[in-house]
Structures are given as C-alpha cells and as structure tokens.
N, C-alpha and C positions, 0 to 999 in steps of 0.2 A: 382084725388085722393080723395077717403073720408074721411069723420070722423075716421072711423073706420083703417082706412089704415095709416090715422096721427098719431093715438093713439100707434099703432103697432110702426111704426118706432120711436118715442119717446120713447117709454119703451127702446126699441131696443139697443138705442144709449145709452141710461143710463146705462141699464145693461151691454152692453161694455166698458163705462168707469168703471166701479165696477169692471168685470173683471180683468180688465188689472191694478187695485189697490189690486185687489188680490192676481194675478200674481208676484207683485213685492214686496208683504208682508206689504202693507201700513193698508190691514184690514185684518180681519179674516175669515174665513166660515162661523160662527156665524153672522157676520156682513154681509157678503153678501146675505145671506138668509134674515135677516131684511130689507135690501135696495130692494132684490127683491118683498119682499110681499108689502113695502112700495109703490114700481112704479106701481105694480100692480093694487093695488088700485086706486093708484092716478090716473092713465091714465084709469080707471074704464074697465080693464078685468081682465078675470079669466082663472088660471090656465088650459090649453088646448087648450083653446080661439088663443093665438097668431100664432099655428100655421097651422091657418084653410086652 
C-alpha cells in the first residue's frame, strides 16, 4: 500500500466517523462540510482526487 492509498483510507475513516455524527444529529451540515475540507487538507488531497 502507498502513500497515497494511506492518505485515501484515513480521510476515508474520518469522514465516516463524521457521518455517522451526522446521522445521529451530534453535528450539523455546516459542520460536516468544515470537517470534510479540514481532512482533506490535512491528509493533503483534493476534491476528485479520492476517488481515482
């Protein structure tokens, strides 16, 4: 597995836990979009990117 492929399943796993805090009304939309551009970032890709 690569870099790249590490990076992928970490975002991955994060924005499923975001989800499923979603899902249960612990955060908001608003919030979930902030958490997703945040992983994004941080795991340094970009929108379209993940799912090559």
């Amino acid at each position: 597995m690569d870099d790249y492929e590490k990076r992928v399943i970490a975002y991955q796993l994060a924005m499923s836990l975001a989800r499923s805090m979603l899902t249960q009304g612990i955060i908001s939309e608003e919030e979930y979009r902030k958490i997703d551009t945040i992983m994004t970032e941080k795991h340094g890709l970009f929108s379209g990117t993940i799912f090559r």
